[in-house]
N, C-alpha and C positions, 0 to 999 in steps of 0.2 A: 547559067546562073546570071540572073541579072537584077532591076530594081537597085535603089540605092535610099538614103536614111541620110535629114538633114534636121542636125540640133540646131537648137538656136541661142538656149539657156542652160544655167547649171542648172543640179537636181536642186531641191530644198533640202535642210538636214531630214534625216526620220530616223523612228522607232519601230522596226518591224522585225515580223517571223516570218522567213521561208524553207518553204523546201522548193530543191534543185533533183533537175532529173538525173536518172541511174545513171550509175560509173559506167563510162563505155568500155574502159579496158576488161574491168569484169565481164560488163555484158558479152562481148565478143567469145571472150574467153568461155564462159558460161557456154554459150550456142556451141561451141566446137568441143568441149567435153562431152555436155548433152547429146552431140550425135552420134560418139564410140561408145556410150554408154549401153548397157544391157535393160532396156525397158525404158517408162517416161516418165521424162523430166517436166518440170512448172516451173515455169521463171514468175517471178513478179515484179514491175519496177524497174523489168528492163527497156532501156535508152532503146525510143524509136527515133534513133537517125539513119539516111543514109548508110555509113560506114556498117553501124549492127543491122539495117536490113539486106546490106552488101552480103554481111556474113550467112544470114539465113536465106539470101538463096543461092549461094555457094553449095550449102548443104543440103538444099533442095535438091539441084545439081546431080548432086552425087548418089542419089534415092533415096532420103532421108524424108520421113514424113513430120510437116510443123503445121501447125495452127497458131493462127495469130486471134486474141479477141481484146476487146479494149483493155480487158486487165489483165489478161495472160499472155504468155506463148509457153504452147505444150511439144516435144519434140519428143518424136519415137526412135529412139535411137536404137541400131541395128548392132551392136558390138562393135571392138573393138576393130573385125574384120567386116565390118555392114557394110563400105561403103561401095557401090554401083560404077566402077570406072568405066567409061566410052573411050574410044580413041578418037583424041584429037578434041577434049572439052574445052570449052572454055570459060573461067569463071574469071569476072570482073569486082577486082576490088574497089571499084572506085577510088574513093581519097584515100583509104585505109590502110597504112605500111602494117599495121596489127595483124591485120585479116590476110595481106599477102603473104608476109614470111611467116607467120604460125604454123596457114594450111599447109604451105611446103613441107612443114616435118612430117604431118598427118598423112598428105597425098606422095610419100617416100619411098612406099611397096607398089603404089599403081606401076604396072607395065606396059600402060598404054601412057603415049603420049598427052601432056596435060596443059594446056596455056592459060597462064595468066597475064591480064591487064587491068590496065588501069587509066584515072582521067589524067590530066595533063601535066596535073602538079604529081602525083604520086610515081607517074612515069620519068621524074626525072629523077627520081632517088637511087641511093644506092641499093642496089639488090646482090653485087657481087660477094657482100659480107655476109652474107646467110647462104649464099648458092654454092660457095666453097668451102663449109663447113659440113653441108650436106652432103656434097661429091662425096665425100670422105666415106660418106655411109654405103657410098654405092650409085646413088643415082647421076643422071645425065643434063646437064644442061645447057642453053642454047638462051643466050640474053644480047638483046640489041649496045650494039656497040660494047659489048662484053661488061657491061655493067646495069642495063634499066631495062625498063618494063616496053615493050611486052616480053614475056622470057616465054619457052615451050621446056617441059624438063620430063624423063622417063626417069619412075624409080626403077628399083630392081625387087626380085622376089628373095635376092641372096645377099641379106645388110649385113655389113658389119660394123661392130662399134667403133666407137672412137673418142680420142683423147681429145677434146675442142677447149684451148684458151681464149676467153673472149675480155676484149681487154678495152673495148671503147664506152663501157656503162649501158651494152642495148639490151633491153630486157623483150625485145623481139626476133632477135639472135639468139640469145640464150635460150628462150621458151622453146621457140622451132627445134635446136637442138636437143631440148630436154622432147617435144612431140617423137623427134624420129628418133631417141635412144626407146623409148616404148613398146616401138616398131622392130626394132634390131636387137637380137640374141644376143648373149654376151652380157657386160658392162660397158657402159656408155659414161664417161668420168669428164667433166667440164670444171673448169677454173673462172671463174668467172668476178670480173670488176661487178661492186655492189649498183645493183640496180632494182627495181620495183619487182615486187617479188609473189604477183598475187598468181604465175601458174603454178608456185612450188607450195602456195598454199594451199592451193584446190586439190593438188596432187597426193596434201598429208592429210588433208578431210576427208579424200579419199580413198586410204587408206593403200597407196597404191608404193610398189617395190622403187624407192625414191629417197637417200639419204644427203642430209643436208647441214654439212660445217660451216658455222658463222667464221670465219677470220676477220681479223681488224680490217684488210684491205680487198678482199674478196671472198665471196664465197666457194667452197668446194661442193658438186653436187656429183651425187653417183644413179643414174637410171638403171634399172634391169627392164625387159620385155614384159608386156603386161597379157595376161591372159582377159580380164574382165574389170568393167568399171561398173559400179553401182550407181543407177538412175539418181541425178543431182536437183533436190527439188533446191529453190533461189529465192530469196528477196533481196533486188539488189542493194545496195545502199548507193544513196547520193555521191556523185561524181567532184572528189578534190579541186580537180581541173576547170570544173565548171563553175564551183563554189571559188573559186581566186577572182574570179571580176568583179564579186557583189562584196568578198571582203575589200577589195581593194578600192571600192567607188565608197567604202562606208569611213575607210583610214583615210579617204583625201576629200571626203565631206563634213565640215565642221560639226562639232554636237549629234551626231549621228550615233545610233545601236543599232545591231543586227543581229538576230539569232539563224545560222540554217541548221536545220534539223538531219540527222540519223546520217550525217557527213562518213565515207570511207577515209579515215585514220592510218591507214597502212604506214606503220616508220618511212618505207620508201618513197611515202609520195607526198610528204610532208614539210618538203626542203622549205617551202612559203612562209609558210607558219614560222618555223627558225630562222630564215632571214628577216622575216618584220619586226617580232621579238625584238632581234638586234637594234633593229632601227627605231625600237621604242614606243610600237603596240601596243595596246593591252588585249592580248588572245585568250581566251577559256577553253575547254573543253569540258562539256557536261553531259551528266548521262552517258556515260564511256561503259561499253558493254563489246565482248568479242562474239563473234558471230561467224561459225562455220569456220573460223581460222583468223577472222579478218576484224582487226580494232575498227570499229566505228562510234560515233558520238555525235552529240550538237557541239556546234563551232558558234561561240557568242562573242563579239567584236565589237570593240569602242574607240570610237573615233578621239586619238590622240592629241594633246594641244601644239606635241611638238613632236618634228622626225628627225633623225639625227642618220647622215650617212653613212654607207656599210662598205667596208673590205671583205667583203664575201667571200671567205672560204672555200678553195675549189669541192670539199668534201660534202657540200651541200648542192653542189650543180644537177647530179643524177636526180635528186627527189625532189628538182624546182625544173624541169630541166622543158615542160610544157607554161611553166610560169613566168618566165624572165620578161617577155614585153612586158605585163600588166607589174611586176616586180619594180622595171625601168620606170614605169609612172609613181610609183612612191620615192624613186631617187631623185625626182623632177623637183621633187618640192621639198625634198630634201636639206637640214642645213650641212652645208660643206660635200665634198668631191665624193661619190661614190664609184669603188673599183669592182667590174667582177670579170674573171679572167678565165681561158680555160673551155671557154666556148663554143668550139669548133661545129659541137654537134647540133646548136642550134640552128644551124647554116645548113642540117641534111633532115630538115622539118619539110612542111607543105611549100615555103618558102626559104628565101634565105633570112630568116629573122632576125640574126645579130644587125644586119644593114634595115632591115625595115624599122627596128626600137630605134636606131640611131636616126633615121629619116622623122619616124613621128617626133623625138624628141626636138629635132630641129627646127620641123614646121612649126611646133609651139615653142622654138624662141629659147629652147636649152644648147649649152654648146655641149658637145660629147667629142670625143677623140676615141678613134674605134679600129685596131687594127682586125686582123684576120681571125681570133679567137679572143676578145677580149674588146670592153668597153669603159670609158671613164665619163659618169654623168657629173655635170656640173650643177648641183643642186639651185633653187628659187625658191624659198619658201611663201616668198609672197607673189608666185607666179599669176597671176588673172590676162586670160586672152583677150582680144578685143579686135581680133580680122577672121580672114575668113583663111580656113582649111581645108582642101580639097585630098581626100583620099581613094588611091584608085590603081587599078594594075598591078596588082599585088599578088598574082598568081590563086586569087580567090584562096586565100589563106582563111580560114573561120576567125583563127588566134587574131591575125593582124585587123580585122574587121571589131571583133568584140572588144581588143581594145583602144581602135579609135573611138569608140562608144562609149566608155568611161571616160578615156582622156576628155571628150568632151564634153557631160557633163561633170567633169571634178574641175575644171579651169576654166569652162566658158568659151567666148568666140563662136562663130558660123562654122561649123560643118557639114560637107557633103561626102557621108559616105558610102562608097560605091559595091557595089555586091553585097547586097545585105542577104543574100541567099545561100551564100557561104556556109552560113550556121547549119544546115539541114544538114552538113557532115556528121556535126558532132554534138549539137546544141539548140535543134531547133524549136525549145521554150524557151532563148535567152532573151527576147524584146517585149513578151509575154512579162516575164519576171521585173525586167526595169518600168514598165510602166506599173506594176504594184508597189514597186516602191515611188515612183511617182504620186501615187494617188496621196 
């Protein structure tokens, strides 16, 4: 990845309508149902990055037949026992923590040996916390320095269930272990800290052996083995995650509107939306219609006269928990101290990004106090930059790249920012989109 991206100016206010490309966690998730499915699937609208075409040729991989065409991808999925095991495959997740630990529940009956890898930044994550969940089921694992990527793991043909508490809000942990209770006879019972929650959705549109208690501080899920899935046709909707940069460049641009269109609404992924709120937004939601399981809507945003800082609520971290850099840019200009605490898991992202929001903030001239899970931004409302900012070596984080790019057109200053190539993880129409609101 390489190439870099130097602002010179702020944006101008505007008045516009976009739409943002498809939710990647859908999309992924989408592709890997799709291929245990009985007969084929049509997606539409789903996210061509990197990471989702990571995911489909995983499942190419494994004998799964896909066509890709500019407005489809069609997947012939072979059931839930179709898939093609070799000894000794190996499938590359790239950047993608999603795509790595999902497939591990799914690839949980292979009896041949299976390796996973990834690029530089995804190899240094934790993989321990889903590899020891799944031992449980039966299978075998082998991971560099007993924790990261590349790992090699054999399932077994003789699973058994298990009682998995998961208690750090990953909703890539929990997915994986709801994959392999599918796999595995028995009941399969998980405890689980609240987190996003769109495999359990896919699972009830599915109509599949799958029960699910809300409690106040976690959810209860129960899996039974699944014999069949019905071919899942898709339109995805627009990606949250992706839609937080253009809200957030519209809240820290004067006289500014923004409409994005057919936005995924999911409660779980919506922590941004309730933090800004707090901070004194004005957020809508219109055209609110559920689809397949899943709230979606248009997100219409106005750029506020005034921000006011937040004691963030740890109970909001899980559904903001891809939004905190671009969150950190609206406590910049912030009036008075903004607190948010609790953080740890920001730190087991593509990068360590609790240190990288606190680095951006500094180079543009905010003090922050930042220990090990927690950050204090010292608000500027009348922040305007006027040197130059250089960003760079950042583990090619897409996050940390998308938002020096708002930070710099919302404050102004010289920047040069470095890997603009990043975004083809997760985002790559997001330079596409800021020049339409340029215009």
């Amino acid at each position: 990845m390489s190439g870099s991206i130097l602002i010179k100016k702020k944006i101008s206010r505007y008045n516009k309508s976009i739409t943002v490309s498809g939710d990647k966690s859908i999309s992924i998730r989408w592709v890997l149902f799709s291929s245990i499915a009985d007969g084929i699937s049509e997606g539409q609208n789903l996210l061509r990055s990197e990471d989702v075409l990571a995911a489909i040729d995983a499942i190419r991989k494994l004998g799964i037949k896909v066509q890709l065409t500019k407005k489809s991808c069609t997947i012939h999925g072979k059931g839930i026992n179709g898939y093609r095991y070799k000894n000794n495959l190996k499938i590359n997740a790239k950047n993608s923590g999603t795509l790595a630990r999902l497939i591990l529940g799914l690839l949980i009956n292979s009896t041949k040996t299976i390796n996973i890898v990834g690029d530089k930044s995804l190899s240094k994550r934790d993989f321990k916390r889903v590899a020891v969940p799944l031992s449980n089921f039966g299978a075998k694992f082998k991971l560099k320095k007993n924790k990261n990527l590349p790992l090699s793991m054999r399932g077994s043909s003789d699973l058994k269930p298990y009682k998995y508490f998961e208690n750090r809000g990953s909703a890539q942990c929990k997915s994986a272990v709801i994959f392999a209770g599918m796999r595995a006879p028995g009941l399969t019972t998980i405890k689980a800290k609240k987190s996003r929650n769109h495999t359990e959705l896919l699972c009830k549109y599915l109509k599949l052996p799958i029960t699910i208690k809300n409690k106040k501080n976690y959810d209860e899920i129960k899996v039974r083995k699944i014999e069949k899935i019905k071919p899942l046709n898709y339109k995805i909707p627009s990606d949250i995650s992706s839609s937080a940069f253009f809200i957030v460049l519209t809240v820290l641009t004067p006289g500014s509107k923004l409409t994005i269109k057919n936005v995924n609404i999911n409660p779980s992924r919506i922590g941004i939306i309730k933090i800004l709120k707090k901070m004194g937004v004005k957020i809508k939601f219109e055209n609110k219609k559920i689809y397949k399981g899943e709230k979606n809507a248009d997100i219409k945003i106005l750029s506020p006269k005034n921000l006011n800082g937040i004691n963030c609520p740890s109970k909001l971290n899980s559904g903001a928990i891809d939004e905190f850099l671009v969150i950190f840019l609206v406590a910049a200009k912030a009036k008075g101290v903004s607190y948010f605490k609790n953080l740890s898991e920001l730190n087991e992202k593509e990068s360590p990004r609790l240190k990288w929001g606190a680095k951006i903030l500094n180079k543009m001239g905010i003090k922050t106090i930042i220990n090990k899970d927690s950050i204090k931004i010292y608000g500027n409302p009348n922040l305007n930059i006027n040197k130059k900012i250089v960003i760079k070596n950042y583990l090619k984080d897409h996050r940390v790249f998308m938002t020096s790019v708002i930070a710099a057109l919302s404050f102004g200053g010289t920047w040069n920012i470095h890997d603009k190539n990043s975004i083809q993880t997760s985002f790559p129409n997001f330079l596409n989109i800021i020049n339409e609101l340029k215009k």
